[in-house]
C-alpha positions as a Markdown table, in Angstrom:
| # | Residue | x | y | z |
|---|---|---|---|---|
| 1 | Unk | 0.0 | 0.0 | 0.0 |
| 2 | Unk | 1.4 | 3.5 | -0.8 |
| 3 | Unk | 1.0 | 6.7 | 1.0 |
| 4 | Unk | 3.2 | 9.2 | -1.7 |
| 5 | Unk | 2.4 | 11.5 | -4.3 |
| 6 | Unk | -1.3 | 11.7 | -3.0 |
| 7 | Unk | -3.4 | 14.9 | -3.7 |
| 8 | Unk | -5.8 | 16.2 | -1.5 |
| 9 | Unk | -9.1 | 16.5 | -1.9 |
| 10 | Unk | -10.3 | 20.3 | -1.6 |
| 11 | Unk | -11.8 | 21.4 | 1.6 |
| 12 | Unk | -15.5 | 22.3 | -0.3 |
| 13 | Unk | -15.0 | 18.9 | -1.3 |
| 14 | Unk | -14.2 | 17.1 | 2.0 |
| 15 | Unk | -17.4 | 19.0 | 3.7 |
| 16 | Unk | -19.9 | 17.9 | 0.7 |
| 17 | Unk | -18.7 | 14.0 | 0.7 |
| 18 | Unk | -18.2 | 14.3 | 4.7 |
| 19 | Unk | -22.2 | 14.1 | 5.1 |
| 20 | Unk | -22.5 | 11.3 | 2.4 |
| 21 | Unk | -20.1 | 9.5 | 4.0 |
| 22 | Unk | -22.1 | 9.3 | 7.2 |
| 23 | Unk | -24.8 | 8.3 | 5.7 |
| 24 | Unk | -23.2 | 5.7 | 4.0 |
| 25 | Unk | -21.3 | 4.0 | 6.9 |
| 26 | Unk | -24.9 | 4.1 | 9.1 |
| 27 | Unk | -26.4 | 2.4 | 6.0 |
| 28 | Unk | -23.3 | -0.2 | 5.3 |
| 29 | Unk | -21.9 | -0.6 | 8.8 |
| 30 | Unk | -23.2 | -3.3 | 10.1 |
| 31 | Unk | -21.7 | -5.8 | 12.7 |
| 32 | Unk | -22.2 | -9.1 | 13.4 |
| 33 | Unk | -25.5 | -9.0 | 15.3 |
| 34 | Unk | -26.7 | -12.4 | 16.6 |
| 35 | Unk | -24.9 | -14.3 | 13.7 |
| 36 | Unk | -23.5 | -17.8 | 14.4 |
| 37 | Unk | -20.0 | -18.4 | 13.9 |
| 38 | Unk | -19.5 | -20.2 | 11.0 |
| 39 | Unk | -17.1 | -23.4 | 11.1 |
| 40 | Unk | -14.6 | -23.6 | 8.3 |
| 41 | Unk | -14.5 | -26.8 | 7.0 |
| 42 | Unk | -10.6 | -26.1 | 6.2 |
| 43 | Unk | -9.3 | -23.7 | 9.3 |
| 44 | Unk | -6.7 | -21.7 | 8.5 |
| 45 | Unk | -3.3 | -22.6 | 10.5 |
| 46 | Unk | -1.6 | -20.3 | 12.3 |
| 47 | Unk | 1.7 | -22.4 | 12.4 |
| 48 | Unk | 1.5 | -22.2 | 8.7 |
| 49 | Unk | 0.9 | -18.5 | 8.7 |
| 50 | Unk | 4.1 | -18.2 | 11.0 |
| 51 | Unk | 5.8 | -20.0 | 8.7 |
| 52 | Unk | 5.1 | -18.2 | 5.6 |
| 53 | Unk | 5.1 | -15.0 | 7.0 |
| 54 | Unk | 9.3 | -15.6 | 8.4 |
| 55 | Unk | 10.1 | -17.0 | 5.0 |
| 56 | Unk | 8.5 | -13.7 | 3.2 |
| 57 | Unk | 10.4 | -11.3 | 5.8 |
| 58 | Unk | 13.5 | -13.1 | 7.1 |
| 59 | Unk | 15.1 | -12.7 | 3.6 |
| 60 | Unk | 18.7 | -11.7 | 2.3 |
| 61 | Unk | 17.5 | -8.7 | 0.9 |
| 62 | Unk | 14.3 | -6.6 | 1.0 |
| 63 | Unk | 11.9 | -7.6 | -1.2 |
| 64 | Unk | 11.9 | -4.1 | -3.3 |
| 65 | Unk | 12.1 | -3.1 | -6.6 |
| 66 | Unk | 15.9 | -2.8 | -7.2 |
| 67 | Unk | 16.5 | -6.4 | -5.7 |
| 68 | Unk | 15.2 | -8.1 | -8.6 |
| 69 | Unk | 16.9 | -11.4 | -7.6 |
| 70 | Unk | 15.5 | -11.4 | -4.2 |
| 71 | Unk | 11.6 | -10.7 | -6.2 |
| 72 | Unk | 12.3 | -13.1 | -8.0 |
| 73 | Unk | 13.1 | -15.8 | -5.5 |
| 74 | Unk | 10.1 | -14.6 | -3.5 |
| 75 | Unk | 7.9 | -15.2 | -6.8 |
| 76 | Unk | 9.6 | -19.1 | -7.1 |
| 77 | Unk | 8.6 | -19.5 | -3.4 |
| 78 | Unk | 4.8 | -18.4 | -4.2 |
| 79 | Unk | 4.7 | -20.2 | -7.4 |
| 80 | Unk | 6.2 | -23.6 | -5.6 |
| 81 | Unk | 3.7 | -23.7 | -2.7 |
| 82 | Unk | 1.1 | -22.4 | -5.1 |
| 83 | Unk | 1.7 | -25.1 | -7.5 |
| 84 | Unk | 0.9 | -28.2 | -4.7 |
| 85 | Unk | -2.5 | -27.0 | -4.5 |
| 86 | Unk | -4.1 | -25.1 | -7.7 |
| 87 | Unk | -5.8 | -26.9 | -10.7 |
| 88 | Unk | -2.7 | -24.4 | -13.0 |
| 89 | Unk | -0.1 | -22.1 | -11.7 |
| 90 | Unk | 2.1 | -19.8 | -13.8 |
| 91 | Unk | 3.8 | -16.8 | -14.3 |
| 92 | Unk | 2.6 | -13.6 | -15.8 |
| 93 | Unk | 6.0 | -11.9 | -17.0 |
| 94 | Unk | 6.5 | -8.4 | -18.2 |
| 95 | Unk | 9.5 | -6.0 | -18.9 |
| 96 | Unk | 9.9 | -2.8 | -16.8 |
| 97 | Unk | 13.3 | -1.0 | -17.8 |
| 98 | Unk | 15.0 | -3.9 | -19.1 |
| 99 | Unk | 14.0 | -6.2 | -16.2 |
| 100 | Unk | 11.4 | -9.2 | -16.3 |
| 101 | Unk | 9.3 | -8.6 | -13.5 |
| 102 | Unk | 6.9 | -11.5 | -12.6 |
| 103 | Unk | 3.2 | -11.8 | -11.1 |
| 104 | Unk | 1.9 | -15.3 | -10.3 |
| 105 | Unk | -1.1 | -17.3 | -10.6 |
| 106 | Unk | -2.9 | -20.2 | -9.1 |
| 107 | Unk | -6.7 | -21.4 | -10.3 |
| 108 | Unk | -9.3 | -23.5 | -8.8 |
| 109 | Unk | -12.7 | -24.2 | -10.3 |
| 110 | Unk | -11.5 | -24.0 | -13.8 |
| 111 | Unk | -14.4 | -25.9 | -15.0 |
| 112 | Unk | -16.4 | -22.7 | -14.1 |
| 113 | Unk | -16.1 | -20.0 | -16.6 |
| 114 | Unk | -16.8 | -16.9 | -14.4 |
| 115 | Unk | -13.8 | -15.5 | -12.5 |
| 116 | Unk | -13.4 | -14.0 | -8.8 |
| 117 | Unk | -9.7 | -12.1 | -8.6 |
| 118 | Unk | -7.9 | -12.4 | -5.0 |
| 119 | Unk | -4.8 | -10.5 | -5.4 |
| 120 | Unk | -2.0 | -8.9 | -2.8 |
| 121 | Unk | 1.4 | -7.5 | -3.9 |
| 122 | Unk | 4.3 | -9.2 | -2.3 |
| 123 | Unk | 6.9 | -6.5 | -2.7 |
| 124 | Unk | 7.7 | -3.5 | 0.0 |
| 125 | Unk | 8.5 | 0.0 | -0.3 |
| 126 | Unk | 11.9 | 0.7 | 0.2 |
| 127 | Unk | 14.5 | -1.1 | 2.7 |
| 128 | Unk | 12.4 | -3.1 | 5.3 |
| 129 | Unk | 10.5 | -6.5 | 5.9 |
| 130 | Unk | 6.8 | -5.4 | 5.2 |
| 131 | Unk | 5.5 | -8.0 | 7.4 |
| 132 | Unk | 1.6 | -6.4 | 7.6 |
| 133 | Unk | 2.4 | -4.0 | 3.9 |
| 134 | Unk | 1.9 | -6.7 | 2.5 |
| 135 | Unk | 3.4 | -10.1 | 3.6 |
| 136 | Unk | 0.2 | -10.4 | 5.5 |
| 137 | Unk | -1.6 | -10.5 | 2.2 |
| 138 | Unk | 0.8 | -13.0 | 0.3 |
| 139 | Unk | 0.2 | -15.2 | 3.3 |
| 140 | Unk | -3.4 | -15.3 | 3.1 |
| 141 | Unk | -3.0 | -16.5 | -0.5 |
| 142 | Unk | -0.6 | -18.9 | 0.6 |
| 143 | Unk | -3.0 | -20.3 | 2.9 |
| 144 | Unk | -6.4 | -19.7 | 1.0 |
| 145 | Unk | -4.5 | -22.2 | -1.7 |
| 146 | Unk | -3.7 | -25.0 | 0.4 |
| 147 | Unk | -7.9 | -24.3 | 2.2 |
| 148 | Unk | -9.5 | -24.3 | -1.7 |
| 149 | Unk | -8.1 | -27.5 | -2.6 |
| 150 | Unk | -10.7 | -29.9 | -3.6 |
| 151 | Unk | -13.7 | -27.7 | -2.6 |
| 152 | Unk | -16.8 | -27.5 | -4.9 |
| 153 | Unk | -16.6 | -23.9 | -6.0 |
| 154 | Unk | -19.7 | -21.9 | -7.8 |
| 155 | Unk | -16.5 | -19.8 | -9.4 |
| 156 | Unk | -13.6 | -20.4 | -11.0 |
| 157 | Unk | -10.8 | -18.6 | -8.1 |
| 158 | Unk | -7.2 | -16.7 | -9.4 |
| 159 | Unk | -5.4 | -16.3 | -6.6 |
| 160 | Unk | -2.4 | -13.3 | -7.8 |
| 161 | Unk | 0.4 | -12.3 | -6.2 |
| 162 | Unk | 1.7 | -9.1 | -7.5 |
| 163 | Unk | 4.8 | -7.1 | -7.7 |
| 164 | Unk | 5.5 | -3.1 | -8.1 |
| 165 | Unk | 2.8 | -2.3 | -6.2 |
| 166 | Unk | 4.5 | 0.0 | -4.0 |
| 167 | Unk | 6.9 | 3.1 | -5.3 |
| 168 | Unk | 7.9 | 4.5 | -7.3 |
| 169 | Unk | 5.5 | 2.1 | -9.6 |
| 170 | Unk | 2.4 | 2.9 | -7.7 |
| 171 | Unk | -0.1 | 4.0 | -9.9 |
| 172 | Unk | 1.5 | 3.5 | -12.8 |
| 173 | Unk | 0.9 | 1.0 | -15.8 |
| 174 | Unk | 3.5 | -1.2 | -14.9 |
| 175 | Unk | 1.7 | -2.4 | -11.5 |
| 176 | Unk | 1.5 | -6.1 | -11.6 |
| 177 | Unk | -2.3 | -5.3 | -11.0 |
| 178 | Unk | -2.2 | -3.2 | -13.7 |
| 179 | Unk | -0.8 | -5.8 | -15.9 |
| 180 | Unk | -2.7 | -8.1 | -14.9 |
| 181 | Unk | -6.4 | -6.4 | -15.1 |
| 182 | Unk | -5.6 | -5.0 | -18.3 |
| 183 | Unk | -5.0 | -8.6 | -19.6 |
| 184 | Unk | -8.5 | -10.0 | -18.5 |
| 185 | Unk | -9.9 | -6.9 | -20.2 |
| 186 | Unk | -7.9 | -7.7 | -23.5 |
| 187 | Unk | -9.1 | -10.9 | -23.6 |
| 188 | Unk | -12.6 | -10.5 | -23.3 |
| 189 | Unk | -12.3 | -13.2 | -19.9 |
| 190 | Unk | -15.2 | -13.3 | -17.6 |
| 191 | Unk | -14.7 | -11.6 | -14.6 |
| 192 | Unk | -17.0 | -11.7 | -11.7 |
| 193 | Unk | -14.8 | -9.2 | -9.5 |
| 194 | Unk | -11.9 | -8.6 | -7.8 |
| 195 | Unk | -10.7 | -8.5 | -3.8 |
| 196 | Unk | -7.8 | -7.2 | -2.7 |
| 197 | Unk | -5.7 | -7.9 | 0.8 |
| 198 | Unk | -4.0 | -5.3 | 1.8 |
| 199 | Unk | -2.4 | -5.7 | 5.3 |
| 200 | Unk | -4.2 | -7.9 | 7.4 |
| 201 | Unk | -2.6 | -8.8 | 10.2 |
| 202 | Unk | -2.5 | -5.5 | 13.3 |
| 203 | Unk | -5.0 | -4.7 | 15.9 |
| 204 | Unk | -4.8 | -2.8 | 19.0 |
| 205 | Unk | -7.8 | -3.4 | 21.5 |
| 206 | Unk | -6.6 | 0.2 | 23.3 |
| 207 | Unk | -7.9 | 3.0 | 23.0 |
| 208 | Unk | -7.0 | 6.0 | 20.2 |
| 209 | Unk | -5.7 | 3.4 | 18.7 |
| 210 | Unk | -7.9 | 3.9 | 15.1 |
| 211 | Unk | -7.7 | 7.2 | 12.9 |
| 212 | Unk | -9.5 | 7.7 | 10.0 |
| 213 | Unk | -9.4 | 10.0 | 7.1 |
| 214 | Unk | -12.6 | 11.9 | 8.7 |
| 215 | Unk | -12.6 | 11.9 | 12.1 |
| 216 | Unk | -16.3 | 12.2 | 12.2 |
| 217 | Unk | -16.0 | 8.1 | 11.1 |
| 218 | Unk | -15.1 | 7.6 | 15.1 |
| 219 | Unk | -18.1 | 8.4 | 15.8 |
| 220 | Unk | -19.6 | 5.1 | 13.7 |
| 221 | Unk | -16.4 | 2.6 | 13.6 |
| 222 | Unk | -15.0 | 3.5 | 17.6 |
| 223 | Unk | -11.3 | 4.4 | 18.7 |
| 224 | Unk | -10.5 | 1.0 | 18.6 |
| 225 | Unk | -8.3 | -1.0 | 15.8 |
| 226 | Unk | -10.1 | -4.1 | 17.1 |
| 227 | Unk | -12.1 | -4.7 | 13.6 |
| 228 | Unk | -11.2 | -5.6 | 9.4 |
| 229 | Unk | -12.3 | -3.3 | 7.2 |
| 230 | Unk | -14.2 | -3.8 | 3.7 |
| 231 | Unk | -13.8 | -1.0 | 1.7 |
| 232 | Unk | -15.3 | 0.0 | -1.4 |
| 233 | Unk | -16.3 | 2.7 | -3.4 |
| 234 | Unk | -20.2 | 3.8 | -3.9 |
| 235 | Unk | -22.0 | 1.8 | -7.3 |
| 236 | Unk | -19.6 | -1.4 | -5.9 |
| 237 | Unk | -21.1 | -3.9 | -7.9 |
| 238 | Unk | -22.8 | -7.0 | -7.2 |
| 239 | Unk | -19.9 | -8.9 | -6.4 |
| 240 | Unk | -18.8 | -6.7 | -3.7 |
| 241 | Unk | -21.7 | -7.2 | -2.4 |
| 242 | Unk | -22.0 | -10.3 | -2.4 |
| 243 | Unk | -18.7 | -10.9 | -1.0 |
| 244 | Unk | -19.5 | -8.2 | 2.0 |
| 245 | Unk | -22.8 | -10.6 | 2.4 |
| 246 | Unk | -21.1 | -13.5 | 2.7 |
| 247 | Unk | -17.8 | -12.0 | 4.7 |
| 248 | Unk | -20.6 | -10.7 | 7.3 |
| 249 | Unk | -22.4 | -14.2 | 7.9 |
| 250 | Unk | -19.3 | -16.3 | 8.0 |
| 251 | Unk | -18.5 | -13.6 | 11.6 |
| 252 | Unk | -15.3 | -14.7 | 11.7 |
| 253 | Unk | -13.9 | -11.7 | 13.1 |
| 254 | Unk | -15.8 | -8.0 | 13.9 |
| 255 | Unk | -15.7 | -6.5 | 10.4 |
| 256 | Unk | -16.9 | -2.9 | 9.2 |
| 257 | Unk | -17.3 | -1.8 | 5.5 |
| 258 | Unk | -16.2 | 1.8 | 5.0 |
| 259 | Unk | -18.1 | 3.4 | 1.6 |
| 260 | Unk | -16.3 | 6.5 | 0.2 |
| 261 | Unk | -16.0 | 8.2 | -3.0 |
| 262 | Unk | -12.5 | 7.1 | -4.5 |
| 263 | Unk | -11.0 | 10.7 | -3.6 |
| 264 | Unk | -11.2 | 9.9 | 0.2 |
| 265 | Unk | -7.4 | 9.3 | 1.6 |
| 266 | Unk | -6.4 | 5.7 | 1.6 |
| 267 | Unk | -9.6 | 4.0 | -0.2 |
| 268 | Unk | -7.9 | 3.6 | -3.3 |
| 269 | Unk | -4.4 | 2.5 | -1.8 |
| 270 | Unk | -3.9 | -0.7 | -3.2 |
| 271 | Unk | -4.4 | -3.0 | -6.5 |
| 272 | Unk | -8.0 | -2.9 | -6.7 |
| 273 | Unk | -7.7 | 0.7 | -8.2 |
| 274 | Unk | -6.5 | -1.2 | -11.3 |
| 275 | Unk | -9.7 | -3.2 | -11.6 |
| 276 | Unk | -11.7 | -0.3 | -10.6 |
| 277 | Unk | -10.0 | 1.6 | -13.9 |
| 278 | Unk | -10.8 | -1.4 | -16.1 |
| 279 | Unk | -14.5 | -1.7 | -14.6 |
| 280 | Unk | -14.4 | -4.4 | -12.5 |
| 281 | Unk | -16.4 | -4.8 | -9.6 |
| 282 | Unk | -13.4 | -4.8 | -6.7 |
| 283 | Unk | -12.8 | -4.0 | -2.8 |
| 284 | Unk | -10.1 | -3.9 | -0.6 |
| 285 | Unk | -9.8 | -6.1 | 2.3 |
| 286 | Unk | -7.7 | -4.2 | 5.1 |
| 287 | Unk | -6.6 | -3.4 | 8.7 |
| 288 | Unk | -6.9 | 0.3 | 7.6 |
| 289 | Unk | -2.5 | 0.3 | 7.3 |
| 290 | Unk | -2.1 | 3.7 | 8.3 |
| 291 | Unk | -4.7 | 5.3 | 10.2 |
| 292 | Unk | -4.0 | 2.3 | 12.7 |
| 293 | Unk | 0.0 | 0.8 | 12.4 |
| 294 | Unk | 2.1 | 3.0 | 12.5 |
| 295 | Unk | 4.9 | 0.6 | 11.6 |
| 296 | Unk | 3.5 | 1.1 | 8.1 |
| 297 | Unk | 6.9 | 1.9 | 5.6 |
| 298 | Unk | 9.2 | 1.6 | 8.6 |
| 299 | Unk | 11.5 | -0.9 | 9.3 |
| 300 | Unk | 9.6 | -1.3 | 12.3 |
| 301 | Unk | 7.0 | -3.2 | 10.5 |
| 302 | Unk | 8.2 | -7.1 | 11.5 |
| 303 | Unk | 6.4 | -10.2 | 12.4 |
| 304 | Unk | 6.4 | -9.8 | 16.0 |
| 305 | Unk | 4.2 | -6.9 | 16.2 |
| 306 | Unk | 1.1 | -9.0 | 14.3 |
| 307 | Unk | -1.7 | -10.6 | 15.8 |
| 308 | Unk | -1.7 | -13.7 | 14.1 |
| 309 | Unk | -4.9 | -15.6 | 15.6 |
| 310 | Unk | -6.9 | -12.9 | 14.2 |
| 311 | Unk | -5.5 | -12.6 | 11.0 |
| 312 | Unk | -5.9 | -16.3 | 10.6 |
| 313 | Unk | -9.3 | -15.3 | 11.0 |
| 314 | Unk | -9.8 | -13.2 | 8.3 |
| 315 | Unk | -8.1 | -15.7 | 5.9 |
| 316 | Unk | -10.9 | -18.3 | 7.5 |
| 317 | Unk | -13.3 | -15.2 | 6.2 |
| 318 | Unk | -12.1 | -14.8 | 3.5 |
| 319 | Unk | -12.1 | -18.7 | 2.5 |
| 320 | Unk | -15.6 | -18.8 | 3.4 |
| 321 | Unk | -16.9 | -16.3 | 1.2 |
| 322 | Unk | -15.8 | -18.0 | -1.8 |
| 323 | Unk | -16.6 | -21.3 | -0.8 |
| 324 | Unk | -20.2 | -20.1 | 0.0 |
| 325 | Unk | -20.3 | -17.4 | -2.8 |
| 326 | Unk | -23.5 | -17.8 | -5.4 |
């Protein structure tokens, strides 16, 4: 996720959307209610999310831009635990300035023609680990591969991992997201929509522990950074709400869905912009990166300061959806 080169929105501007905005999270912001807890028929394993998450962060070098070797070791590591699991896994390869940069894919459900996208960039800004921005997110593919194994799926599932998400490629055409939406729109290929996960993995029960770009929204979501956050931009499509519906039933874990125009700080921060440019029906799955962890784009961001049992639980979330997804 990026936080550079952003323009702000003009102050007129922030007081009109301000009062859509309330209205909107009152209307979308619903918890969990008296939902059951659903039981995943694959949990998620948090010794396997360990696991992952060391050998994305305890690496040689930092898994940036200029340490193309080190990107490119990362993407063999993806595409080998990827390939035990997925019905096809490959490579989608591309030239940025002389150098092959590499996204990769892993299917399930190819017998169905209709596509859902769940995408996370697996590079970092700059020289540090990126354990939440965005190992957090690479994990949860990791994991969501080995958990759709085998299930009976309504959709065919691409599960992409993506490099140059973060600068100085952010927002430009040669995103992996980019690359990669552009492709299914090339090609005519049927694409239901598109989620992204975008740091999953820290929450702080204290609180002032949650900001948001409007600080009228503490008066809806709390001070606390004790939730996972669906965002998504107003006209979402049907299969972002579909995917909220069946995020919210499976109450894995408290969730909130934030509804903004796409001008609002942060709501755009991550690949789904890409499919949003190309039409697709996307969200962004988050722990809100900034406005809560601080670590973000600091080589404090490590491992240790994670809450793993409740990002296992978004992974279980996530799984669910698209197991349960009609």
């Amino acid at each position: 996720m990026n936080f550079k080169n952003i323009t702000k929105p003009a102050a007129s501007k922030i007081i009109i959307v301000a009062g859509l905005i309330f209205i909107a999270v009152f209307c979308f912001a619903t918890g969990s209610g008296n939902r059951p807890v659903q039981k995943s028929p694959v949990p998620a394993d948090i010794n396997l999310v360990k696991n992952h998450l060391t050998a994305l962060t305890q690496i040689p070098e930092f898994r940036n831009h200029k340490n193309i070797d080190q990107l490119n070791a990362i993407a063999d590591y993806i595409k080998l635990d990827f390939s035990k699991y997925g019905d096809s896994t490959t490579f989608q390869e591309y030239n940025v300035e002389g150098k092959i940069y590499k996204n990769v894919i892993t299917s399930f459900g190819t017998e169905n023609k209709k596509r859902i996208i769940i995408g996370a960039h697996y590079d970092v800004c700059g020289d540090q680990q990126g354990a939440d921005d965005n190992a957090t997110g690479v994990t949860a593919l990791l994991e969501l591969a080995r958990m759709l194994k085998g299930q009976k799926l309504n959709y065919r599932i691409d599960l992409v991992a993506y490099t140059l998400e973060e600068p100085p490629y952010f927002r430009t055409e040669n995103m992996g997201s980019h690359i990669h939406a552009q492709y299914l729109k090339d090609h005519n290929i049927d694409v239901y929509g598109m989620a992204s996960v975008e740091m999953i993995g820290y929450f702080k029960d204290e609180k002032n522990s949650q900001s948001y770009p409007l600080g009228i929204l503490s008066w809806v979501y709390g001070n606390k950074g004790d939730f996972i956050t669906l965002v998504k931009k107003f006209g979402a499509g049907d299969f972002v709400n579909n995917f909220r519906t069946q995020f919210k039933e499976a109450n894995q874990i408290k969730t909130e869905t934030f509804t903004a125009p796409k001008f609002v700080k942060g709501t755009d921060f991550s690949d789904h912009l890409n499919y949003w440019k190309f039409g697709y029906s996307a969200l962004m799955i988050t722990d809100t990166s900034f406005f809560r962890n601080k670590n973000y784009h600091q080589t404090t961001d490590t491992v240790e300061t994670l809450d793993l049992p409740r990002m296992t639980k978004v992974i279980d979330g996530i799984f669910l959806s698209l197991i349960h997804m009609k």
